[in-house]
Phi, psi and omega in degrees: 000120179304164153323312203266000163263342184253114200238146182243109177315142162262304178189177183191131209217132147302072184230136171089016206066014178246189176229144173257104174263138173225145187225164186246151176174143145292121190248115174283356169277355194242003201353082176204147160308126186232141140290124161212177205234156177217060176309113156235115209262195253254348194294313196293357169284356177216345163222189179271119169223174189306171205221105151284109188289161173233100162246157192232164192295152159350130189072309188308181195209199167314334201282314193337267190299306178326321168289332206206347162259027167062018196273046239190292207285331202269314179320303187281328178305297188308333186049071158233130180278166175222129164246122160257095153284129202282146304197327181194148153334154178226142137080028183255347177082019161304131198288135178077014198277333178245016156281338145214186199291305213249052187190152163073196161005149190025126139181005201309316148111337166079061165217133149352089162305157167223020183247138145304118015284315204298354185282320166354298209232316188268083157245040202308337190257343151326314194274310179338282198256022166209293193307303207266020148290304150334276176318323191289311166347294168308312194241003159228149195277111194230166198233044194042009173284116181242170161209157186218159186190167170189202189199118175083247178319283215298323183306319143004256146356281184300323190288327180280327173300319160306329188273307176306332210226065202288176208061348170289302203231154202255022180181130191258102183208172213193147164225126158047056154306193178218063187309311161250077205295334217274004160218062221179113155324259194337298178329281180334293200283321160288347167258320160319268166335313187249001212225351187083188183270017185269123166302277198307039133279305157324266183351291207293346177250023184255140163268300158316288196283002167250342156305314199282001157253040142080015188308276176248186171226050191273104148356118169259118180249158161199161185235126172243135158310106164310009187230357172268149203312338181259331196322297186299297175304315189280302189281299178051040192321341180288010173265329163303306202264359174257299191292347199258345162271349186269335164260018170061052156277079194339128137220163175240128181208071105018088141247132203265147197267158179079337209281136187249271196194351166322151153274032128309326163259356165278325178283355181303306194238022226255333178282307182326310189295321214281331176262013171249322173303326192275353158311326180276291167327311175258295173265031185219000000 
């Protein structure tokens, strides 16, 4: 058994009659050691079952959501495993890798670097949609049914991989994405840094720019808060909710009123995500 096949238990929690697990493994695309997490519910002890991926935002690591959006228990009724994948390489020492939140450490953006420092290491959407899906495959009884979803970064993140890989996953949603980075300080500053001045490097990791070249024609649900704190600057969903009308693109777009940029507000709306996947997931 190679390195990138052997995973090492972490902890391991009882929860909802299922299990919440995190396991160490070496990732030869990020070649470093990573952490993840795993919600397996209580179905998965006698059969194979659908899978929802997670990925989550700027500063976070695997815990984030497992802790704190209440997803454990809806999960477990439904029989759906959740894989949380941590956020950026850890522990590699890049000069500038901890100087702020929203670049290095928590910050990966789940895009392929090609820039000196980081292509060494931040290659997040590699291990995302093709290394840690291997491993899971391998080593828990999942049944190939995916779904995929996240938040801020991460909604990012779920939205550009659905869109690239249309069929791969069978339903795609997001809270307070970052929909169009390549105009966004964040966007800006993690694409400058990992990827160069080239737009079109840029491009393939936009959600507005792969609705608007027709990438897939996958429904985008997404739920944004009206009251967060990133919306004008960071977020801008009407950039999104403009291209997906000019190219007839399903979107679903929810917006709530009072709701801030929180996990208070994922746990709020988070059975709504969890009971449109398994639509997908289950009853089709």
């Amino acid at each position: 058994m190679s390195m990138s096949e052997t995973l090492e238990l972490v902890s391991a929690n009882r929860s909802h009659g299922g299990w919440h697990k995190r396991y160490r493994h070496y990732s030869r695309a990020l070649d470093c050691d990573m952490v993840f997490a795993v919600y397996l519910p209580p179905q998965a002890e006698e059969e194979r079952v659908p899978l929802l991926w997670w990925l989550s935002g700027l500063t976070c690591n695997d815990e984030n959501f497992m802790q704190k959006a209440g997803a454990h228990r809806l999960a477990a009724e439904l029989g759906i495993a959740i894989v949380c994948p941590d956020t950026s390489p850890r522990g590699t020492d890049l000069p500038g890798e901890h100087e702020s939140y929203d670049l290095g450490s928590g910050a990966g953006f789940y895009v392929n670097a090609t820039e000196t420092p980081w292509k060494s290491h931040y290659r997040m959407y590699d291990y995302v949609i093709e290394e840690l899906p291997s491993v899971v495959r391998q080593h828990f009884p999942v049944n190939g049914r995916e779904s995929i979803s996240g938040h801020s970064m991460g909604g990012h993140g779920a939205l550009i991989l659905a869109l690239r890989h249309p069929g791969r996953f069978r339903s795609v949603s997001a809270f307070s994405p970052v929909v169009n980075p390549m105009n966004c300080p964040w966007g800006q500053k993690a694409f400058s840094s990992y990827l160069g001045d080239d737009p079109a490097r840029w491009r393939q990791y936009d959600a507005c720019e792969l609705v608007a070249n027709g990438a897939s024609r996958q429904r985008l649900f997404i739920d944004q808060g009206e009251a967060d704190q990133f919306l004008e600057e960071q977020l801008q969903p009407e950039r999104l909710e403009a291209v997906c009308e000019e190219h007839d693109h399903p979107l679903t777009l929810r917006r709530q009123p009072g709701y801030d940029h929180s996990y208070f507000f994922i746990a709020s709306f988070i059975d709504d995500h969890l009971r449109y996947h398994a639509d997908h997931l289950i009853k089709r």
